[in-house]
N, C-alpha and C positions, 0 to 999 in steps of 0.2 A: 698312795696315789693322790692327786692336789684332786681338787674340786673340778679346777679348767680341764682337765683330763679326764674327769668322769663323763662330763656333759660331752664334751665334744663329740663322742656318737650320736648322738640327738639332735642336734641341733639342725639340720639337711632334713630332720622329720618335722621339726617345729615348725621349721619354716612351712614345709609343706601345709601341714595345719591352720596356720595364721592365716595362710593364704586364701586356703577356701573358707575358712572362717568371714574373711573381709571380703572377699571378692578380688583382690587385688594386689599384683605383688608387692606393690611398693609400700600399701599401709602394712600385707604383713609381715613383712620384711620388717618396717619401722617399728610394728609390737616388741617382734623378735629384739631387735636392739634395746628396745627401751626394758625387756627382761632382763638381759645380760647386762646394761649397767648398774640395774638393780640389786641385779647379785654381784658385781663386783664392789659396790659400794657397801654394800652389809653381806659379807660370805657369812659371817658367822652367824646371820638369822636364816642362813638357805635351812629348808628343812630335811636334812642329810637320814633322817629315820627311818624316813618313807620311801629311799632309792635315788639314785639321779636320775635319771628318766623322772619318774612319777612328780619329784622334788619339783623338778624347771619346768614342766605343765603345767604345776601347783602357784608356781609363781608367777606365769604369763596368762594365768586365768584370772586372780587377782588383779592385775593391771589391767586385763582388759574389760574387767566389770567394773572395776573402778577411775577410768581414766579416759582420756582421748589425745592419742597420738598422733601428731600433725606434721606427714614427712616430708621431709626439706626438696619437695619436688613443684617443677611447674605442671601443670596437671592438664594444663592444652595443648600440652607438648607429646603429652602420654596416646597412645592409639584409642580408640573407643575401647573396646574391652576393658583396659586399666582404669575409663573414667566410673565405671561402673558403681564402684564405691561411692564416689561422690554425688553421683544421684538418690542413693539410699534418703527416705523420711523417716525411716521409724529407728536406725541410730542401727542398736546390736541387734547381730544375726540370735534369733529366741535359744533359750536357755534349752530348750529340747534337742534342737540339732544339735546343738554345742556337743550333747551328750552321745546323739550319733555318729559324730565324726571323733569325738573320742575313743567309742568302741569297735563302731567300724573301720573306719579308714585307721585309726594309730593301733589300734589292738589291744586294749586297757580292757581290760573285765571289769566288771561293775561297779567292785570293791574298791579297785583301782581309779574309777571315774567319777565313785564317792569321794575319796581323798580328795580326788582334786579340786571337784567343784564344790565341797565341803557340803554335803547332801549323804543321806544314807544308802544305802542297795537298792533298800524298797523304792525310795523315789528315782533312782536312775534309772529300774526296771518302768516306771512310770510314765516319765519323759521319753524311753525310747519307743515305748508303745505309741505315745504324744505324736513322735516326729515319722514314724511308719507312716500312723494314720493321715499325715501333712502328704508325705509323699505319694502316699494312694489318693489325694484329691487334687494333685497338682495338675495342668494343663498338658493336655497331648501335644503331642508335637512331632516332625521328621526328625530323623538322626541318619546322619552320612556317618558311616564308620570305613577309615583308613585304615585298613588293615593287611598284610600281604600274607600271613599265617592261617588257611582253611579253619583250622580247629578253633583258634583265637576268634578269628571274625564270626565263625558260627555260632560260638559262648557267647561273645557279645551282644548278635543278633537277638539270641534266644532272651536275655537279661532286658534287654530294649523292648522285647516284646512280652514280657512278665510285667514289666510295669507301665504296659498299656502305649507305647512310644511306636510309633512305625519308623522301620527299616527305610531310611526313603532311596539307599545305596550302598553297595559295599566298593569299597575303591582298592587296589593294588599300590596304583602309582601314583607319585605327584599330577603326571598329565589325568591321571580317570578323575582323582577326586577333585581340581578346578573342575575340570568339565561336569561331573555329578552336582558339585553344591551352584553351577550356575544353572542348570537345567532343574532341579530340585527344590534349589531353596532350603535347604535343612534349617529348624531349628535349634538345631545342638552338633556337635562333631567329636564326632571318638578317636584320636588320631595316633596312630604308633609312631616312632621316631623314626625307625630304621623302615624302608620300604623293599620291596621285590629288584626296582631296577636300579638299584643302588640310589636311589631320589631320596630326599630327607621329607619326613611330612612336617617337621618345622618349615622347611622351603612353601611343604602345598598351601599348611596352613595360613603362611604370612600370603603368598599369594591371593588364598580364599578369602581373608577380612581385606582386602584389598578393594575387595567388590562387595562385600556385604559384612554386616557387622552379627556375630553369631561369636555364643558361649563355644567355646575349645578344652576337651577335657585329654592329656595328652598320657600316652602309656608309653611305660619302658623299663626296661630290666635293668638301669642305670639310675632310679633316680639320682642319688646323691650329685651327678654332672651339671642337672637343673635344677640344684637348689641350694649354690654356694650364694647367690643374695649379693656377689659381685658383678650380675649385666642384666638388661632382659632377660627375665625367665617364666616357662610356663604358670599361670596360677593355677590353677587344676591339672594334678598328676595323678595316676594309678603307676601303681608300680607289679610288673610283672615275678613272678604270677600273682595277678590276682585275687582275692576271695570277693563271691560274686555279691557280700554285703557293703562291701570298701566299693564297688560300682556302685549298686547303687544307690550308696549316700551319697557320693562326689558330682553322679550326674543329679542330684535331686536339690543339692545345694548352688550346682550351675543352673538350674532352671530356677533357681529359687529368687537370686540377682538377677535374673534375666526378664521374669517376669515382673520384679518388683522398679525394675528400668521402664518397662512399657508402661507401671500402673503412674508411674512419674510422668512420662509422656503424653 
């Protein structure tokens, strides 16, 4: 089997990855590219030993601690959420989360997120202790969760309120969650795609930043649909079903740009 054919399951995950890594789809989108010319221009340095999966992590982690990818976008054109990026001061998201969204959200065991970040067991056991303890001093806030599934919105609830966040609403429909995030205010939103009255919560959501500007962390049993990196796409995905550590790193790395937006403001 070629190389292009190994990778190609991965790559809808990478993205995902880059994404909450940068805050933004279109720089990680643009890492992503700037991986994949990499390894098309030297296949024969890809490190094919360690897996394809592991290999093209290995490689986009390299580029991105060593480089600055500058994508061929206008960036006043982009919605608030997408500028997000561009207000960052302190450049890459800390080497600790790196390591949490490697284990949590992609599923890499230690060993595995040693390879990549070329770090031993012990220290990635170190970093994620690091990035827990970030997340347990992060700032409170509401969270509006879109959800039309009892059992879903309950786990959620309960996750939201384990790491100290209040419920400020649970919505069904596109019509409840406008109405909840204008009456609310949330500062984060948990939104599934598919809704109760056949409503899309992409619909609610563009709706809801319409009127206010709030991090969007979106769930669905389809990522792969929102993360081909050919239109507007969510930057924060969960993918169903979830594991409740993949939560709560994605919401903690959405607060993490959100609040480092206001410490720019």
């Amino acid at each position: 089997m070629s190389l292009a054919s190994d990778l190609a399951p991965h790559l809808s995950y990478l993205r995902r990855y880059a994404r909450a890594l940068t805050g933004s789809q279109a720089h990680g989108d643009a890492y992503v590219r700037a991986c994949l010319e990499t390894i098309v221009a030297a296949p024969e340095e890809f490190p094919r030993e360690v897996g394809a999966k592991v290999g093209l992590y290995k490689v986009f982690h390299a580029i991105w601690m060593t480089s600055h990818v500058d994508a061929p976008i206008d960036v006043e054109s982009l919605p608030k959420p997408e500028q997000r990026f561009q207000s960052q001061i302190g450049g890459l998201t800390p080497l600790s989360r790196q390591v949490l969204l490697l284990t949590a959200m992609e599923g890499f065991g230690e060993n595995e997120a040693a390879e990549i970040v070329d770090l031993t067991p012990g220290e990635i056991g170190e970093l994620i202790e690091a990035a827990l303890a970030d997340v347990q001093s992060q700032s409170r806030t509401k969270v509006l969760i879109i959800e039309d599934e009892p059992a879903i919105s309950m786990d959620l609830a309960a996750l939201v309120g384990d790491l100290g966040h209040e419920v400020a609403a649970i919505a069904m429909t596109r019509q409840q969650a406008v109405k909840a995030a204008r009456e609310y205010k949330p500062g984060l939103v948990l939104a599934d795609i598919q809704l109760a009255d056949g409503s899309s919560g992409l619909d609610a959501v563009k709706d809801i930043l319409s009127q206010v500007d709030v991090p969007v962390i979106f769930i669905t049993a389809f990522p792969e649909r929102l993360l081909t990196g050919e239109r507007p796409e969510p930057t924060f995905l969960i993918t169903k079903p979830f594991d409740h550590r993949t939560v709560q790193a994605t919401i903690s790395q959405a607060l993490f740009f959100n609040t480092a937006d206001a410490l720019v403001a």
